[in-house]
Structure formats: C-alpha cells, structure tokens
Phi, psi and omega in degrees: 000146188242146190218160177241134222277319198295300184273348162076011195249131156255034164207326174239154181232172177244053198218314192070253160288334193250023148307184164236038200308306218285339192284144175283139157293144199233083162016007270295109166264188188283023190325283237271007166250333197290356182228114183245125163270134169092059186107183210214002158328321184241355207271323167298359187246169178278349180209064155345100195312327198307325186291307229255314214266294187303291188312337174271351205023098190252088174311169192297310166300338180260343158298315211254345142297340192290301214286308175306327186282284179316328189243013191283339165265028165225351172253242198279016153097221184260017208238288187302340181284313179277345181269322167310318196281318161332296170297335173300342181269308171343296176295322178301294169332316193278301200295294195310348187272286179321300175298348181271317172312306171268021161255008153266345156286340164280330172297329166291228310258000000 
C-alpha cells in the first residue's frame, strides 16, 4: 500500500509534489536493533543492553556499566572490564559529592 509519511492518507494526499505519496509503505521495524554499526557484539545476545537498559529506564552512568559488562569478552577485553570500573567510580564519586552536598545544605538549615 503506498501512503503519504505527511497526511497519512492512502489514496488522496494534501501534500502534492512534495509528499511521499509514490513511496511503498513500510512497516516501522527494529532497524536500530536489528543493525550494529561497528561489529556484531551486542546484535548476537538474547537481550541487547541497549533493550534491558531502555525498557529498566537505567541512567546513563549505570547503562553504560550494563553495556561494558555484556560485551567485554567479545569486543575490547579487559580494557571494557576497565572502562565498567570506571563508570563505577564516577558514580560513587558523584553520589558522594551529592549526599555530602545535601548534608550541608541540611546542616545551614
């Protein structure tokens, strides 16, 4: 069936020339899981972190230990073992900067 991306419509468009009337419609698939740019690392698991990560809403410093921890003996090794320990340090550093932060804003009070 051919549809127009603007008006959604599959036989008259308001779009004219500048539609996508002519183009065949396409389902919207999993393109961005179904395809890895740079290797085939996360494309091979039963759960991709990018999924487990989104669908848990996961911050960013804590995705990205998920994401290092899953691919380090098929990508970079002990160099991804190091970059997870890392972000693990971020994080304690950050959250301790913070609870020290609010217990001197609670201490002023």
């Amino acid at each position: 069936m051919n549809i127009c991306a603007g008006c959604m419509s599959p036989t008259t468009c308001q779009h004219k020339n500048r539609c996508m009337r002519n183009m065949p419609h396409q389902a919207p698939e999993r393109s961005g899981l179904s395809r890895q740019v740079g290797g085939g690392h996360y494309k091979d698991m039963a759960i991709q972190p990018v999924e487990f990560i989104h669908k848990n809403q996961i911050p960013y410093l804590e995705g990205n230990v998920v994401k290092y921890l899953c691919r380090w003996r098929s990508k970079n090794g002990i160099e991804d073992l190091r970059k997870a320990a890392h972000y693990i340090e971020l994080l304690i550093s950050l959250e301790l900067e913070e609870a020290d932060g609010h217990r001197k804003d609670t201490d002023s009070h």
